[in-house]
C-alpha positions as CSV (number, residue, x, y, z in Angstrom):
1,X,-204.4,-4.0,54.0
2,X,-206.6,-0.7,53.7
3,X,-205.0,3.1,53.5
4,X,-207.1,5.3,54.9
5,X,-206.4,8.9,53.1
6,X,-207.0,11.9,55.6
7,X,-209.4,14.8,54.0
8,X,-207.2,17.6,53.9
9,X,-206.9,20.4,56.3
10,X,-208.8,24.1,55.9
11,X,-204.9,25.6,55.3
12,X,-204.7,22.8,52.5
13,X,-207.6,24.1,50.9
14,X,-206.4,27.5,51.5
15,X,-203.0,27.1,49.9
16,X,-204.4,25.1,46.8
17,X,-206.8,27.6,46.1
18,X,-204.9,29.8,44.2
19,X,-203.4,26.7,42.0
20,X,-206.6,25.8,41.1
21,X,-208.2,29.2,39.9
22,X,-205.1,29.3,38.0
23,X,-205.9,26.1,36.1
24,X,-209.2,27.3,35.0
25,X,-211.6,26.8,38.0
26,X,-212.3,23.5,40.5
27,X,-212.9,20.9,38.1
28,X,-209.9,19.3,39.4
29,X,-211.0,19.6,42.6
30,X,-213.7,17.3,42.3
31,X,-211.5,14.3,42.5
32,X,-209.6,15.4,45.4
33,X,-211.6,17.4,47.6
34,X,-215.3,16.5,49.1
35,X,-218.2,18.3,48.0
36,X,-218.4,20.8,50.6
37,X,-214.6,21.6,50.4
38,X,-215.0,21.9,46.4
39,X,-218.0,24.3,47.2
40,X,-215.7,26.7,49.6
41,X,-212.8,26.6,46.5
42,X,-215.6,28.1,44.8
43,X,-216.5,30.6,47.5
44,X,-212.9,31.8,48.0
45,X,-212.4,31.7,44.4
46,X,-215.8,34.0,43.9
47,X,-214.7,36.0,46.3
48,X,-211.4,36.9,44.2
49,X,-209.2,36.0,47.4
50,X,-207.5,33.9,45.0
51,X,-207.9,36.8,42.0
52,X,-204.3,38.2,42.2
53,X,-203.6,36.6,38.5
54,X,-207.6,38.0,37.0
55,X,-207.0,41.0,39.7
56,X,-204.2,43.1,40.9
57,X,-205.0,44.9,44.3
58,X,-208.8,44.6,43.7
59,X,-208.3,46.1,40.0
60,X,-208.3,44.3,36.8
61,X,-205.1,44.4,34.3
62,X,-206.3,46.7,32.0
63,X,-205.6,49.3,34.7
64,X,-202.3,49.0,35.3
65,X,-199.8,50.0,32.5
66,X,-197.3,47.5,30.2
67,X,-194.0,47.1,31.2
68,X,-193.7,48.2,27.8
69,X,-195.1,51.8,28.0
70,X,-193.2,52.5,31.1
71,X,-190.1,54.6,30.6
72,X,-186.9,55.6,33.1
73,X,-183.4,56.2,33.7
74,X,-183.2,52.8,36.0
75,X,-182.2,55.4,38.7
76,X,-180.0,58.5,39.0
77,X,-177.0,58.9,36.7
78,X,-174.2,60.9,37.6
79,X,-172.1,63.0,35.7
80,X,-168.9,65.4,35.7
81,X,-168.7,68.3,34.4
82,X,-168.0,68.3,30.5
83,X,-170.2,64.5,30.0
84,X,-173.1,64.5,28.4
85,X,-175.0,61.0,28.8
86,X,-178.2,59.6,27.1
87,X,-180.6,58.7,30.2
88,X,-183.0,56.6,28.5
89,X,-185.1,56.3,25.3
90,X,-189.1,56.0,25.3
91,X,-190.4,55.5,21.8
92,X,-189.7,58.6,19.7
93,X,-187.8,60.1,22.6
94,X,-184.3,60.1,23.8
95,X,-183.9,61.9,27.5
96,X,-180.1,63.4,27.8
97,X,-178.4,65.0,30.7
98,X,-175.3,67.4,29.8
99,X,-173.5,68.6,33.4
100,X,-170.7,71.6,32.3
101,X,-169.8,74.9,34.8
102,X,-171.9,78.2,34.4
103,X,-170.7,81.6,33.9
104,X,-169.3,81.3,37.7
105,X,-167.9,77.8,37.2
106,X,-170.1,76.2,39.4
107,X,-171.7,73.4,38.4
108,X,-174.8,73.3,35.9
109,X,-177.1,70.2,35.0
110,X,-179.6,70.0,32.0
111,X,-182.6,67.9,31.4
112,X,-182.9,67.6,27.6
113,X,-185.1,65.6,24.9
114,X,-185.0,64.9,21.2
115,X,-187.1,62.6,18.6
116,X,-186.1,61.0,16.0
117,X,-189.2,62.4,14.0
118,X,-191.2,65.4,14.2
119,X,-192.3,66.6,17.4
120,X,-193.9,69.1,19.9
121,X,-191.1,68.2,22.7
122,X,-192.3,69.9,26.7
123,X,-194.8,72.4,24.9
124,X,-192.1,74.0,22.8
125,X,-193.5,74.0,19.6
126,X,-192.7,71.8,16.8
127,X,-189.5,70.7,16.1
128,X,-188.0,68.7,14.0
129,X,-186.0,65.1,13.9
130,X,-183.0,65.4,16.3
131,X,-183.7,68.8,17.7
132,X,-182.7,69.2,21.0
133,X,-185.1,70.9,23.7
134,X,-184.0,71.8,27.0
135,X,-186.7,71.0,29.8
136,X,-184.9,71.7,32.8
137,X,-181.7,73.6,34.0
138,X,-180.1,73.2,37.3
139,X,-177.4,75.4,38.9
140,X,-177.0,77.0,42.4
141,X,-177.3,80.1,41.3
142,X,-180.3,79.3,39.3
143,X,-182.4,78.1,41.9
144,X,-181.2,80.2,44.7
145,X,-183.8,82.8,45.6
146,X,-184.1,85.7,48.7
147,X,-186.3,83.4,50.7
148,X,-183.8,80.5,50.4
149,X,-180.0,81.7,49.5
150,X,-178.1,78.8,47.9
151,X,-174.0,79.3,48.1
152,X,-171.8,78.4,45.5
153,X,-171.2,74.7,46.0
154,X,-174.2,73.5,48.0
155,X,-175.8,70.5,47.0
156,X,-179.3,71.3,45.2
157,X,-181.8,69.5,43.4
158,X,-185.1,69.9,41.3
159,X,-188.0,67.3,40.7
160,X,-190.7,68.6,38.1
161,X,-194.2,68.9,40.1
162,X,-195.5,68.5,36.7
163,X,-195.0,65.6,33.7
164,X,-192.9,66.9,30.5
165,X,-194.9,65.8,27.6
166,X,-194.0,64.8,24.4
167,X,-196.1,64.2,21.2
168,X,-194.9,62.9,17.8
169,X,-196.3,63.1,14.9
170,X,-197.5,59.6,14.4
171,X,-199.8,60.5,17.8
172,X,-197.4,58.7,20.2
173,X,-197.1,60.5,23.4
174,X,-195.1,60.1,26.6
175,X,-195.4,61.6,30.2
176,X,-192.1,61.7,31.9
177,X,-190.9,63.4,35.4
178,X,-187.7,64.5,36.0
179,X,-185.2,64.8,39.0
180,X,-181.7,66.6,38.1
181,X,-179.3,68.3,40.5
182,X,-176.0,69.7,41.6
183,X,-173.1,68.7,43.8
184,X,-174.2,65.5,45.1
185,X,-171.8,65.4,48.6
186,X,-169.5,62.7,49.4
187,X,-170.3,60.5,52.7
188,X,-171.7,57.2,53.7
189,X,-169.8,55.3,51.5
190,X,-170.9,57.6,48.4
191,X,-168.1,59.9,46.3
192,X,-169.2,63.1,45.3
193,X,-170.3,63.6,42.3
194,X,-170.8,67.1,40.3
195,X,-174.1,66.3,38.6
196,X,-176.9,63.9,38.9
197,X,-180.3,63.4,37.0
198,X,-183.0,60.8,36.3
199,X,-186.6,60.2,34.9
200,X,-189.7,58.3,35.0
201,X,-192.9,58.1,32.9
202,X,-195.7,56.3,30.6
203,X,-195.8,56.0,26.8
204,X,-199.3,56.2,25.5
């Protein structure tokens, strides 16, 4: 008795495609596939529809950072007043949030970095290992302004529009942007919290 084996289907073809550019090209295909199937393998392959582990969104690897030189917080972290909390270290760097009251006893919220060698922390100058340099200070009556009043109390928050950057002395440098605020408001399931900040960025 003979089995014939059906010649398989364009959406085969399609769905092996990306299998075989991932095993180094169509040789394989040659036992499986015809001749003129093998030759559109090749097309689709040429045609980097079946790229995504070459090219990522039409752009090779090399443009898209390491997980490596990424930094963050791994979201917001919130705080009470009197904690201090370390939000993350990148490289040299450690980013630390303190949340304490003002001179009013509202809430206040800082956005601080140190190295553990020497280094020009947010364009402060150079410091050196373990100094801490204050990049950003939140309180209502910090940010409140004529145009837009902020009351004692009111939720408020700050993202930098620009990176912090920090540079140590062995040349490593890291890009971060921030996100700190006050009286984060209770509701939908969330408790309030006093103070609240985070951070994201590249080491280069």
């Amino acid at each position: 008795m003979r089995f014939r084996i059906p010649r398989p289907s364009a959406a085969v073809i399609v769905s092996f495609v990306a299998l075989f550019a991932a095993l180094g090209g169509s040789a394989l295909a040659a036992g499986v596939f015809s001749k003129a199937q093998t030759r559109q393998i090749k097309h689709l392959i040429s045609q980097g529809r079946a790229h995504n582990s070459k090219n990522l969104g039409g752009l090779p690897p090399h443009d898209y950072a390491k997980a490596s030189q990424l930094g963050t917080s791994k979201g917001e972290k919130f705080l009470t007043a009197g904690q201090t909390m370390t939000l993350g270290k990148v490289g040299h760097f450690t980013f630390s949030s303190t949340c304490s009251k003002d001179g009013t006893g509202q809430n206040q919220v800082t956005f601080d970095v140190t190295a553990d060698t020497t280094a020009d922390l947010d364009g402060a100058g150079v410091v050196t290992a373990g100094t801490k340099v204050n990049i950003h200070t939140n309180s209502d009556a910090l940010d409140t302004t004529p145009d837009s009043p902020i009351a004692p109390g009111d939720f408020d928050q700050v993202g930098s529009a620009s990176s912090s950057t920090e540079i140590a002395a062995d040349g490593q440098e890291v890009d971060i942007f921030y996100n700190d605020g006050v009286n984060w408001p209770a509701g939908s399931g969330s408790q309030a919290h006093d103070c609240f900040a985070g951070f994201t960025g590249l080491k280069g």
